[in-house]
N, C-alpha and C positions, 0 to 999 in steps of 0.2 A: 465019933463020926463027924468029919467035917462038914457045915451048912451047906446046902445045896444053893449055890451063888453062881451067879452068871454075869460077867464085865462085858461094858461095852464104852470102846474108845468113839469120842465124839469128834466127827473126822471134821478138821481147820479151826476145833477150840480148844482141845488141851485137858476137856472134861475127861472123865470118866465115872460112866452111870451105874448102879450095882443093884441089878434084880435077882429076884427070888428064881430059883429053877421051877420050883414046884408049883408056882402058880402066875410067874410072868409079874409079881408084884413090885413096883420100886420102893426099894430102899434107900437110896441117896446118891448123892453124886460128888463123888472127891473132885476138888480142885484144889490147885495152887494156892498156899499162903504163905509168901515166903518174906521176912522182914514187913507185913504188913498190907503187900502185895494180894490183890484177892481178883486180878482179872481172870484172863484165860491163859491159857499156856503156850500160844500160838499154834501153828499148824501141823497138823497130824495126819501126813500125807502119804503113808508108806505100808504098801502090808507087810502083815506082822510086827507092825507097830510098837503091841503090847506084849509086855511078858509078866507073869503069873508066877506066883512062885507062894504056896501052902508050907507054913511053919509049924511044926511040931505041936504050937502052944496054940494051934488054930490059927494064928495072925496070917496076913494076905500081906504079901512085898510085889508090889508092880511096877516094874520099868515103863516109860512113856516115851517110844523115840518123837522127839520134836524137830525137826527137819527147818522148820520156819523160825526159829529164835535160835538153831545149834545147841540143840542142849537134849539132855536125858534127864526127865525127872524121875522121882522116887518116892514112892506112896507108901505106909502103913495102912491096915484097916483089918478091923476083928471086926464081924458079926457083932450084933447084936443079943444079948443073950435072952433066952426066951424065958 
């Protein structure tokens, strides 16, 4: 059974925050580290922004449209394990 996780795109920074379903708890918040790069991702201005995608092995794969820099990034993230 996959964690019960809830994203939330952070609109004109590129963040994305990752709370618990069950109890509204944060978890952490993915951002860009790319070559060393640890800003923000620029601007997240479009619904439907984010796309989601659950892998077999439980991993999380998220698309980020970023509209302000022309670009799609591309996140990994596995829970936690309890």
């Amino acid at each position: 059974m996959p964690a019960a996780i809830i994203f939330f795109a952070a609109y004109g920074f590129g963040y994305i925050r990752v709370h618990s379903l069950k109890d509204g708890g944060y978890i952490g918040t993915l951002r860009p580290d790319i070559n060393g790069f640890k800003g923000g991702g620029g601007c997240v201005d479009s619904d439907n922004a984010m796309n989601v995608a659950l892998r077999q092995n439980g991993e999380y794969v998220l698309f980020l449209e970023n509209a302000g820099r022309n670009h799609v990034m591309m996140f990994r993230w596995s829970p936690p394990r309890e």
